[in-house]
Residue, then its C-alpha position, 0 to 999 in steps of 0.5 A: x479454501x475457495x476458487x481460484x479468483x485471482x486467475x480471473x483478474x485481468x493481466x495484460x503483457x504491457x506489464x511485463x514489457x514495462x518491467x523489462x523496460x525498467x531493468x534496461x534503464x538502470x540506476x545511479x544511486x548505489x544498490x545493495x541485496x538483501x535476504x532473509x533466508x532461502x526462500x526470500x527475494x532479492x531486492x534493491x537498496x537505495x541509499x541516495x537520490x543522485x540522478x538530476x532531472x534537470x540541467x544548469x550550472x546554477x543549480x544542485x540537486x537537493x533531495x539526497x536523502x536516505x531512503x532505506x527501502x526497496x523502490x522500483x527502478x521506474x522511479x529511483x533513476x527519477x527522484x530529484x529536486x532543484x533549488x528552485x523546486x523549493x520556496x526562495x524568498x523573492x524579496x531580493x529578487x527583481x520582481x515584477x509585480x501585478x495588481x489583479x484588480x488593475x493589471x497593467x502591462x510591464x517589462x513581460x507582461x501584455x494585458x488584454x482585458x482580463x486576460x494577463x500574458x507573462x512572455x519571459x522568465x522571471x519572477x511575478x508577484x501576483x495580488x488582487x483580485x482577477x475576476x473572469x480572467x486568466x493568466x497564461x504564461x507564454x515563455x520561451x521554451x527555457x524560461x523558468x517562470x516564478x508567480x508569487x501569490x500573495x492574497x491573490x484570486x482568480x476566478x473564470x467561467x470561461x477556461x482555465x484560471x491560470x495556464x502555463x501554456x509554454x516555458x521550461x518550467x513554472x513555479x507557484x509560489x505561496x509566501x507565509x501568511x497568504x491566502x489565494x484562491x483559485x476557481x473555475x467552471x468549465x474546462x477551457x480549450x486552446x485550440x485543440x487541446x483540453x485545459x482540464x484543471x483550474x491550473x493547467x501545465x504543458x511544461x513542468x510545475x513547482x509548488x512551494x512555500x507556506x502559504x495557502x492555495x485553495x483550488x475550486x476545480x468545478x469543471x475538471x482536475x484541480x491541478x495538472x502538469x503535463x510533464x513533472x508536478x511537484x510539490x515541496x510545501x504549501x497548504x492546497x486545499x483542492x476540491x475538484x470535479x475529477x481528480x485533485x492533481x495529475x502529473x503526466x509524466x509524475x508526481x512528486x511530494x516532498x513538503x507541505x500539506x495536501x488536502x484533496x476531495x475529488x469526485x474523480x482520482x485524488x492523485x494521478x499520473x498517466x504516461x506509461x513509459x518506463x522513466x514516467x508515470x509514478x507517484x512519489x511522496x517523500x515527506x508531508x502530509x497527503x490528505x485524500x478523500x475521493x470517489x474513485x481511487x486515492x492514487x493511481x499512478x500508470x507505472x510505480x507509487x513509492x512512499x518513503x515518508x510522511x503521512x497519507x490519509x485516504x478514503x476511496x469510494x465510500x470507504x470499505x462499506x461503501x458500494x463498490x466492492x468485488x469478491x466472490x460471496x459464495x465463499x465470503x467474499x464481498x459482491x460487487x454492487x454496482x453496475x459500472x464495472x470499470x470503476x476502480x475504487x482502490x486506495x493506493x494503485x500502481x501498474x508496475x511496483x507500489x514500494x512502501x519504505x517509510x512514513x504513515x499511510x491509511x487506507x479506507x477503500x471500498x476496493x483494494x487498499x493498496x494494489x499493484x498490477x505487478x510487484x509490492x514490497x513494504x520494507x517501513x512505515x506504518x500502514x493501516x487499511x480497511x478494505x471492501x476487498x483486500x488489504x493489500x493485493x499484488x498481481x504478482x509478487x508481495x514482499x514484506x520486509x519491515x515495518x507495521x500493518x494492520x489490516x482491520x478489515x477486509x475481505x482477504x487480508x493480504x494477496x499475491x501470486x507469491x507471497x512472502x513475510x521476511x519480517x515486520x509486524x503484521x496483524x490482519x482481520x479478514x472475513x474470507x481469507x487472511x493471507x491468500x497465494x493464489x493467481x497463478x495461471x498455470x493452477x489447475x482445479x480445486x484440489x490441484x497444486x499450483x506454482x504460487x507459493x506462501x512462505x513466512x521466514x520472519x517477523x510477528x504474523x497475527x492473523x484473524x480470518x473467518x476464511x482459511x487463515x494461511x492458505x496457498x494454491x500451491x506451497x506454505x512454508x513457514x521458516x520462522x517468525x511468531x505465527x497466531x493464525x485464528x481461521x474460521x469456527x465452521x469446518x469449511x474453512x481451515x487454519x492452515x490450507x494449501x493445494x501443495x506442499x505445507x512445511x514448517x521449519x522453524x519458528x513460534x506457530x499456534x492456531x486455534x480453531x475449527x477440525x473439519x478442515x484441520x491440515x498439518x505440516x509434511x514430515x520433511x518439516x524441520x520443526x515437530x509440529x502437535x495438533x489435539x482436539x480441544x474445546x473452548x470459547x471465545x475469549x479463553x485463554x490458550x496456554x501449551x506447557x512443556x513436561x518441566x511446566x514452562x510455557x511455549x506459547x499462548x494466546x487469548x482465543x477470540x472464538x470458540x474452537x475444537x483444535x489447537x495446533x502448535x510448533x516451537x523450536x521446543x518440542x522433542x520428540x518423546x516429550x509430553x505437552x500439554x494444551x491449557x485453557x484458561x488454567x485447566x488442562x485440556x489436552x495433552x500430547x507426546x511428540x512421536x514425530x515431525x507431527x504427532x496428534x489429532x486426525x483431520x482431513x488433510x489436503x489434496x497434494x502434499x506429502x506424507x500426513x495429508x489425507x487422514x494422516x495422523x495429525x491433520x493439517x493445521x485447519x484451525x478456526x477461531x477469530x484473532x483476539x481483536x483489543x487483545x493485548x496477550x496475543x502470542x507467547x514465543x517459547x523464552x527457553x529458560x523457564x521464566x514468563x515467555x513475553x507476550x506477542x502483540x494481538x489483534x488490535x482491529x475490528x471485526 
């Protein structure tokens, strides 16, 4: 078990005083509470979008889906699309329409030199080519402004291309079969304020339609609203300076095709008030290639579908990486402290609940300075440093995670799988409890705490395969811990108290560190010193020959540690490797076998107790198909858990 490394990271109180701000504004879509056991969190439902953003008679709101996940408040009082958010075809529309190659004033429209003025609502039908120009729009503060791009190109070396300097709100809309381009080359100013994107909003920003939209950011951010920014379909393919596109107040992705390469954030939004600065994607396709991080979002990052595809800072061997390489950890190459190469970041909640979402991140691949629950989706991350990372809690619901590199696997102050499929390859350790600031020194007990109560957990760890600065209970689900082969490291460590109660658990591995349950388990737990080589077979055998569990060992160990429902006291069990037997043990107790070390602060086994306390080493089995075999009761072939899939 390593330091306390979470204790150093930065927490500062505008944290929590923005999560009580959240609780305070309420919600209007319908909540309920969910639980997997005692030792899992409450967390919020959502089953509809309601809440309008907007006024007007004329429109509806048009999201109204379901979500079917845990989001944060910050942006469930949030989430709303209008009718006019969405691409509607303008052909029976009044129009106006503007040849940029010779732009001419009309009802709305002023012309001086290449410099086109829109100065009331309406819909304007922009084609040519504008070279040097700009389009501003200067409405009413009410005034809803439409621009269609068909085959338009607007280029300036002085400022911002196209500026929505006032009006209520602005949409861009990209008919089928078109392609427009923008581009600039400084950052322009009016003023006393910075246009900082080739497209660049004071009011709220709409894109729509199927068309394409190339955006040549060569001074600054590609595209910037600063209030709401929404995208509900298009292709935009942004090349930027700095970031691809930053909506002060929020970003909003319902539709379309996104690709970003940014030598500054891809996506970000930047107010930190409770109702503002979030990130949502809820369909579409988000393609994100960037120097710094992938998203970052001030406040809250929901995803609830479609499919994102990051690559942040080089990716996990690119060069901005942290970690404490004394104990595995990656060292921080680089001299610029304050840059921050994670995938997806949020201050407050990062909330996973659908859709596809892969993360190549030279930090952190997904981050919160906060709380992070994962109720659906996909994920797959590789990591500099850690896969998924929460300041302070970390819930797993649902859904599917491979961690196939990184430095630790999974990380949190409170750390808590309820269900889910979850498969991670860490070079220190798999899944860590640790950060809180009340810990006291190695050795010592804190309030952090590690409880699996469900799911299928393969872990691959060269660290401590579970580990926890405070209490690791396990519930229930399949747990295949595979810990380091020095004996360092252990399988199953924690400062605090180490309890199972239920479930499918083997670890194989190292005996240096070995650490087993206290007797106030529920569950009989065996521990017995047995050798093997990478790529052997484990198999544990009852008295009557049917098999409880087993799994292929991707390393070579000394101790194989398993519990079932199964196991009665009295019985014999027997370990086998690659068919031969290898060991074998009666149950005499909660924890029968093999001696070991034991931890620091528990309870009764710990410190030379008979049975050791779980510390396991050996790799997860990486293209294993048999992984881990839940005990099937019945004496016919127990199926056969999922392995590790990743990388070493």
């Amino acid at each position: 078990m390593k330091p306390n490394r979470l204790s150093t990271k930065k927490h500062t109180l505008r944290f929590a005083v923005i999560l009580s701000a959240l609780v305070l504004t309420g919600c209007a879509s319908t909540q309920s509470t969910t639980s997997s056991t005692s030792a899992s969190s409450a967390s919020s439902t959502v089953s509809t979008v309601s809440t309008s953003e907007e006024s007007g008679a004329d429109e509806t709101d048009s999201t109204g889906g379901a979500m079917n996940g845990t989001i944060g408040s910050v942006i469930e009082a949030n989430l709303s699309f209008k009718n006019k958010d969405f691409y509607i075809d303008y052909s029976t529309e009044d129009t106006v329409k503007i040849d940029l190659s010779a732009p001419k004033e009309a009802d709305g429209v002023k012309v001086s030199g290449s410099t086109v003025t829109i100065t009331e609502a309406g819909t304007y039908v922009l084609s040519g080519t504008l070279t040097d120009g700009q389009i501003i729009i200067d409405a009413g503060d009410e005034d809803d402004v439409r621009l269609v791009l068909e085959n338009a190109s607007i280029t300036c070396t002085t400022t911002a291309p196209i500026y929505a300097k006032t009006a209520d709100k602005v949409i861009i809309s990209l008919p089928e079969n078109t392609e427009s381009t923008v581009t600039d080359t400084v950052t322009g100013t009016d003023g006393n304020d910075e246009l900082t994107a080739a497209i660049f909003a004071k009011c709220d920003l709409s894109v729509n339609g199927t068309g394409t939209l190339n955006v040549n950011a060569n001074a600054n951010d590609g595209i910037t609203s600063e209030d709401k920014l929404k995208i509900t379909g298009g292709v935009l393919n942004i090349t930027s300076a700095d970031d691809g596109l930053v909506g002060k107040d929020a970003v909003l992705i319902k539709d379309g095709t996104v690709h970003i390469t940014a030598s500054g954030n891809g996506i970000k939004s930047t107010k930190s008030e409770a109702d503002k600065g979030y990130v949502y994607i809820g369909g579409g396709t988000v393609n994100i290639t960037a120097e710094q991080d992938g998203i970052q979002a001030e406040t809250s990052v929901l995803i609830s579908a479609g499919e994102v595809n990051i690559i942040a800072g080089g990716g996990a061997n690119g060069e901005q990486k942290t970690g404490n390489a004394m104990f595995g950890g990656a060292q921080n190459t680089t001299t610029d402290e304050t840059l921050s190469t994670k995938g997806i970041k949020a201050e407050a909640a990062l909330d996973i609940t659908g859709g596809t979402v892969t993360v190549d991140s030279a930090d952190d691949s997904l981050h919160s300075n906060d709380s992070m629950t994962v109720s659906g989706g996909g994920i797959t991350v590789k990591s500099g440093d850690d896969g998924l990372h929460a300041d302070n809690t970390l819930t797993i619901e649902d859904g599917t995670i491979v961690v196939e590199e990184s430095c630790e696997g999974l990380e949190a102050i409170d750390l808590t799988i309820n269900g889910g499929t979850i498969d991670v390859t860490a070079s220190d350790d798999g899944l860590n409890a640790a950060g809180n600031s009340v810990d006291g020194g190695f050795g010592t007990a804190g309030a952090d705490t590690l409880t699996v109560n469900g799911g299928t957990l393969t872990v691959n760890a060269s660290g401590d395969g579970l580990d926890s600065d405070g209490a690791l209970t396990i519930n229930g689900g399949t747990v295949y811990v595979s810990g380091p082969t020095g004996d360092g490291n252990g399988t199953f460590d924690c400062d605090g108290v180490f309890t199972i109660n239920g479930g499918v658990v083997l670890g194989t591995g190292s005996s240096g560190m070995l650490k087993t349950p206290t007797t106030d388990s529920k569950q009989n737990t065996i521990s017995v010193s047995c050798t093997g080589s990478a790529g052997d077979t484990v198999e544990v055998k009852g008295a009557d020959g049917n098999t409880l569990v087993s799994a292929v060992a991707p390393k070579n160990f000394t101790n194989v540690t398993f519990s079932t429902p199964d196991i009665t006291e009295g019985e014999t069990y027997t370990v086998y490797v690659n068919g031969t037997e290898a060991a074998n043990e009666t149950c005499s107790g909660v924890v029968s076998g093999a001696t070991g070390m034991g931890s620091f602060g528990g309870g009764p086994g710990n410190m030379g107790g008979r049975a050791p306390n779980g510390g396991m080493g050996g790799q997860m089995p990486n293209g294993n198909s048999d992984g881990i075999t839940p005990p099937n009761g019945n004496g016919g072939t127990p199926p056969q858990m999922p392995g590790n899939t990743s990388d070493t």
